[in-house]
N, C-alpha and C positions, 0 to 999 in steps of 0.2 A: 417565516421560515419556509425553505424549498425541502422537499424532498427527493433525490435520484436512487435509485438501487439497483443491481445486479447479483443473477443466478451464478452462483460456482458451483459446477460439477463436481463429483468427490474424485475424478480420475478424469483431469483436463488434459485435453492433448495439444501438438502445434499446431491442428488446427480450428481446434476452436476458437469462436470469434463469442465473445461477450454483451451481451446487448446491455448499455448503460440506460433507462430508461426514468422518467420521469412519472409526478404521481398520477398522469393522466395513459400514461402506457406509450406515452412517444419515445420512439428510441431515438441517441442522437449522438451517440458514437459506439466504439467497438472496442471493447480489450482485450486485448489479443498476447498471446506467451509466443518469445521469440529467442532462439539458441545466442549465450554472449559469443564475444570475438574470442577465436580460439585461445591465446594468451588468457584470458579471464579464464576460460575452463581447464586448461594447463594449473593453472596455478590452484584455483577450486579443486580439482583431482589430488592434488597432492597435498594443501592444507585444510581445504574445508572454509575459506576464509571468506570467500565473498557469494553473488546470487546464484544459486543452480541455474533461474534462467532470469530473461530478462522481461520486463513487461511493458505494453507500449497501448496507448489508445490514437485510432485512428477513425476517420470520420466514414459514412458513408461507401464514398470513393476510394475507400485504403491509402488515405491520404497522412499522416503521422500528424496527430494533436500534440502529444507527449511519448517520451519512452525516456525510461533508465535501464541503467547500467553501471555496474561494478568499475571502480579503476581497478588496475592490475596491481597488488603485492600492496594493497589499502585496505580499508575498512570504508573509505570514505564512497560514494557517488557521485554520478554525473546523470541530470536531467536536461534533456534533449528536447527543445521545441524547433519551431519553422524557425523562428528568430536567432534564437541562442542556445548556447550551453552553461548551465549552471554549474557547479557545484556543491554536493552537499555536504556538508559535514557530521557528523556523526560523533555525538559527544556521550559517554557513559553518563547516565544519571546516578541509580543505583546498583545494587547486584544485578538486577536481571534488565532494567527496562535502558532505555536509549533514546534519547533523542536527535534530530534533525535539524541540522539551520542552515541559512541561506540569505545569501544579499540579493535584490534584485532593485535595481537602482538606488533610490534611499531608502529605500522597503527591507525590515528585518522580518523573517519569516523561523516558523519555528512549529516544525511537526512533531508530535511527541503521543506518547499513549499516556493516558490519563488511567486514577487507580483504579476509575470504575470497568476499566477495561475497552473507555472510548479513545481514537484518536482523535485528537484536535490539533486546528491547524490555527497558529496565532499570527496574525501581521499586525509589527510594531507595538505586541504585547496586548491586542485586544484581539478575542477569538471571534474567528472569519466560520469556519466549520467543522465539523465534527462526524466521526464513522464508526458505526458502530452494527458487529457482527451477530444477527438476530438467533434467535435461541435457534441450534442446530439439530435437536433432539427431536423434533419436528418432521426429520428428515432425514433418510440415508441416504438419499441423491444429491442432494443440494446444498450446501450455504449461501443463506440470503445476506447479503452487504443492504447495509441502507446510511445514505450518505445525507447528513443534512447540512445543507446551507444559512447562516444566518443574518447574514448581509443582502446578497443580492440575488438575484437567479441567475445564474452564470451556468450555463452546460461546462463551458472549459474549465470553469473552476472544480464542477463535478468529476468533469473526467480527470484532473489532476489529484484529487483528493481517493479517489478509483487506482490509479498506476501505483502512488505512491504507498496505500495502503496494503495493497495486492503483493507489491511488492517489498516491502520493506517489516510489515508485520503480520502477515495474514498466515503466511508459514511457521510462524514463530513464536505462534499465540498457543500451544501446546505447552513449550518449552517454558513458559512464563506459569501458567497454571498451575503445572507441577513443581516449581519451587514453593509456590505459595501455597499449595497444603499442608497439612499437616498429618503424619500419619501414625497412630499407634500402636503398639502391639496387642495393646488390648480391648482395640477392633477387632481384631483376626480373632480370638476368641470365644 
């Protein structure tokens, strides 16, 4: 198993830059928060439907590894590399949670949050990696991301597992929480 992780500040701005970094402290790209095209925020203003912003990892150079982004007047995504553009799909699992999938040649891909509150990333139904947001209570400045790889050591796969989680659940890991407690009245007493 590899291990990558990165610092989230609790009040990230456009310009911070991410350092994705590996278990020996090398860093080997950057994730970066970038405003969507104006139609995505038109449309966001008025329903609430798609990402506030968008999130992209780039190398070094500010070169773009990855980035997503919102289609307009969807639910669904579009992941942006050098090569191609994908799309995602976005399938309701149950009440709260959601998943991910994606064709990329004969490769069925499939990002999903798991109960324990990890994401995992499955290709062709066997799991590639997993991300999982370390105890935050630790910390009013920070949340620590820590990304494990279980196949191979791939930085690019890190930083795809990085964009995608940043973006697609890391805002949204509140809103899951709070369904799933439970609360009584005779607590409050």
């Amino acid at each position: 198993m590899y291990t990558y992780s990165y610092e989230i500040p609790k009040q990230m701005s456009m310009q911070d830059r991410l350092p994705l970094t590996d278990e020996n402290g090398n860093v080997h790209c950057y994730i970066k928060k970038r405003k969507p095209r104006i139609s995505t925020r038109i449309v966001n203003n008025l329903f609430s439907l798609s990402l506030n912003y968008c999130f992209e990892a780039v190398d070094r150079n500010e070169k773009n590894i990855y980035s997503i982004s919102a289609l307009k007047f969807k639910l669904d995504y579009m992941l942006t590399t050098p090569l191609q553009k994908i799309f995602l799909k976005r399938i309701r699992e149950q009440l709260i949670e959601s998943k991910y999938t994606w064709q990329d040649n004969s490769d069925t891909y499939v990002f999903l949050q798991h109960y324990s509150l990890e994401v995992r990333l499955f290709k062709n139904n066997e799991e590639f990696a997993k991300v999982k947001l370390l105890d935050s209570r630790s910390s009013d400045e920070l949340d620590i991301v820590n990304i494990t790889l279980l196949k191979e050591d791939d930085a690019n796969l890190a930083a795809l597992m990085a964009v995608l989680y940043h973006s697609l659940y890391y805002y949204n890991r509140y809103d899951s929480t709070l369904l799933g407690t439970s609360i009584s009245l005779f607590d409050a007493i």
